[in-house]
PDB file of N, CA, C and O in Angstrom:
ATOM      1  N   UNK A   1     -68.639  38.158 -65.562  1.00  0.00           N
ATOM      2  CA  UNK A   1     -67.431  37.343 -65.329  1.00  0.00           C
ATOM      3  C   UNK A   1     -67.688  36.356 -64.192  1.00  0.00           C
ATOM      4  O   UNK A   1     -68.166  36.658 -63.098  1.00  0.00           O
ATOM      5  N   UNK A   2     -67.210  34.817 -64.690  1.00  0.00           N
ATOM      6  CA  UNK A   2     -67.540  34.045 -63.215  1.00  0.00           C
ATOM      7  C   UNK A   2     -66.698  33.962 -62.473  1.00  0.00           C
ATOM      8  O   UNK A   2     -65.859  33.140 -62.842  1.00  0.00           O
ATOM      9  N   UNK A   3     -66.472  34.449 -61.510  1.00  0.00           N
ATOM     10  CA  UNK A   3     -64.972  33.936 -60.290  1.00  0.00           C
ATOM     11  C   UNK A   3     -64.708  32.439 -60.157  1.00  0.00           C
ATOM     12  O   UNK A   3     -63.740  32.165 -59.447  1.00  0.00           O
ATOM     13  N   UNK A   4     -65.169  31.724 -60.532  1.00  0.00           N
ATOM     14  CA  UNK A   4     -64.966  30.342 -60.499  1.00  0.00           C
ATOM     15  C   UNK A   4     -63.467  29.725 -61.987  1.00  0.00           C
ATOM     16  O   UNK A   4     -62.432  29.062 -62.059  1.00  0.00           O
ATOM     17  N   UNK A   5     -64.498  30.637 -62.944  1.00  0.00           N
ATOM     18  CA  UNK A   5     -63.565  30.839 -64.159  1.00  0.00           C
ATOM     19  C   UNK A   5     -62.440  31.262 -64.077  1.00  0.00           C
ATOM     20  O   UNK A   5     -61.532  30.782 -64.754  1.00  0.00           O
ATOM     21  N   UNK A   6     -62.231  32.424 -63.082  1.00  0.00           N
ATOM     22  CA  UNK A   6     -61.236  33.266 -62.930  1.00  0.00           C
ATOM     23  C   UNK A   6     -60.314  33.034 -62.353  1.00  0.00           C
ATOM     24  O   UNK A   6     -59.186  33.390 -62.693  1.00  0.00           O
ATOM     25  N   UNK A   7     -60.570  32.436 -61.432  1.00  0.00           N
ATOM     26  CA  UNK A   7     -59.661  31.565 -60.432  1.00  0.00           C
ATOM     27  C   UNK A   7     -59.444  30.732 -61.048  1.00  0.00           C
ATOM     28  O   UNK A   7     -58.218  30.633 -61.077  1.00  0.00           O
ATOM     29  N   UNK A   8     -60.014  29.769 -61.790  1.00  0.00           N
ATOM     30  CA  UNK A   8     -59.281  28.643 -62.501  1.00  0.00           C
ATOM     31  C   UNK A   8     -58.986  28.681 -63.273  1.00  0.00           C
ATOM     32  O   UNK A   8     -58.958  27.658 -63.957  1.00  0.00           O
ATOM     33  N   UNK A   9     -58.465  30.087 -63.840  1.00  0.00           N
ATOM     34  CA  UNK A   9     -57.628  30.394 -65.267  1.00  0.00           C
ATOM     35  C   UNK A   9     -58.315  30.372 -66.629  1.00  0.00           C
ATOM     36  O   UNK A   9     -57.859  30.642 -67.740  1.00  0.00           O
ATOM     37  N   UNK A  10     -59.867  29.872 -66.148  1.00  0.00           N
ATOM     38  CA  UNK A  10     -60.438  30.231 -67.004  1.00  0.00           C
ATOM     39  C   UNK A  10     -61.179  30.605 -68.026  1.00  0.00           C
ATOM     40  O   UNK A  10     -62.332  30.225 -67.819  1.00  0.00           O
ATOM     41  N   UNK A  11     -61.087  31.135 -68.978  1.00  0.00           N
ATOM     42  CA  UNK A  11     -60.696  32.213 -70.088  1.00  0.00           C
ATOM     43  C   UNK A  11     -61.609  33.161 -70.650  1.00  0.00           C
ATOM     44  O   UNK A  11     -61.737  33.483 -71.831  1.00  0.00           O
ATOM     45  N   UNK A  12     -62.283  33.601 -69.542  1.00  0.00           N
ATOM     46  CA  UNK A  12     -63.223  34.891 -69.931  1.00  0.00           C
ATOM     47  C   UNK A  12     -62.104  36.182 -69.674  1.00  0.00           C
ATOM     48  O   UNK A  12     -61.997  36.940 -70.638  1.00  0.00           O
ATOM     49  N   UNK A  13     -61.416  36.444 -68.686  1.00  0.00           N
ATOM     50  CA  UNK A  13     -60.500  37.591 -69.121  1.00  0.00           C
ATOM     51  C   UNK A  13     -59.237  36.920 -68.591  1.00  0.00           C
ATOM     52  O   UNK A  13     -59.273  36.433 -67.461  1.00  0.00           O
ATOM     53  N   UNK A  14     -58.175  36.860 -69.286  1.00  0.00           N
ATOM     54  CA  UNK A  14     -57.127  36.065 -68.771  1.00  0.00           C
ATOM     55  C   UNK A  14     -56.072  37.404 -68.163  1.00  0.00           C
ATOM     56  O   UNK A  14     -55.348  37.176 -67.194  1.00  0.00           O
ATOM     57  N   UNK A  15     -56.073  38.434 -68.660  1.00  0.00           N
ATOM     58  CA  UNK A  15     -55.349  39.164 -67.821  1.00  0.00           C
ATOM     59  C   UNK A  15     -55.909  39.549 -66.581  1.00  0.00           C
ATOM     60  O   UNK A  15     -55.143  40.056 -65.761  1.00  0.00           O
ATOM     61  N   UNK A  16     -57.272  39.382 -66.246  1.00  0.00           N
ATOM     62  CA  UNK A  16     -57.959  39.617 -65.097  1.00  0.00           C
ATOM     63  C   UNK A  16     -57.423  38.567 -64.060  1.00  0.00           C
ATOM     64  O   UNK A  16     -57.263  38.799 -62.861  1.00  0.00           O
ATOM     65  N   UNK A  17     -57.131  37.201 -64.792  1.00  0.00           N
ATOM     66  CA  UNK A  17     -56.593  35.665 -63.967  1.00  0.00           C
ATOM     67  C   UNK A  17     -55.197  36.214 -63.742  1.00  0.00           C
ATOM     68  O   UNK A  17     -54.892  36.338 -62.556  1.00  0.00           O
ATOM     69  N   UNK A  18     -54.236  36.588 -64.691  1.00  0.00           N
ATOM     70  CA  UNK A  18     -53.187  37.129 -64.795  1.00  0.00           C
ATOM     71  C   UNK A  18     -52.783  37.924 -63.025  1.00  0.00           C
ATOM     72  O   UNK A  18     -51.886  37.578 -62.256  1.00  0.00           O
ATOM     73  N   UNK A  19     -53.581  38.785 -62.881  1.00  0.00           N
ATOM     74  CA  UNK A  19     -53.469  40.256 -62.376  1.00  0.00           C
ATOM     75  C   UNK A  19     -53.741  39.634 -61.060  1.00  0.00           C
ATOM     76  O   UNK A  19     -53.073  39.942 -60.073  1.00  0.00           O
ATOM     77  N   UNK A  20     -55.143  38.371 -60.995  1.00  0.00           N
ATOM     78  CA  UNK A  20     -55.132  37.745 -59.417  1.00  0.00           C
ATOM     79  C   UNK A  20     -54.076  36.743 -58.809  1.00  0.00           C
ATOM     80  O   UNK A  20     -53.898  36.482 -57.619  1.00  0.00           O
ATOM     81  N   UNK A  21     -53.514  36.317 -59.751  1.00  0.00           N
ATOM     82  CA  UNK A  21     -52.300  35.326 -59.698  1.00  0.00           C
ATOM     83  C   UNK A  21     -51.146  35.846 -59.427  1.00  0.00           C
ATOM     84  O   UNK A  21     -50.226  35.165 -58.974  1.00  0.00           O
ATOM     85  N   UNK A  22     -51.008  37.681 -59.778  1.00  0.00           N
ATOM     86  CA  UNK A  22     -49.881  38.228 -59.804  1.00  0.00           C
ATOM     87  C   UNK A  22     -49.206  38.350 -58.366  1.00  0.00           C
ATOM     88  O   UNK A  22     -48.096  38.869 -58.248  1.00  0.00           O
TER      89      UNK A  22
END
């Protein structure tokens, strides 16, 4: 998973983006 992705929503796990946004 890239944290770059993740933080920017995305879309390798979107509830993972979900859950950091929460």
């Amino acid at each position: 998973m890239k944290k770059i992705g993740i933080l920017s929503g995305g879309g390798d796990s979107p509830a993972i983006n979900a859950a950091i946004r929460a």
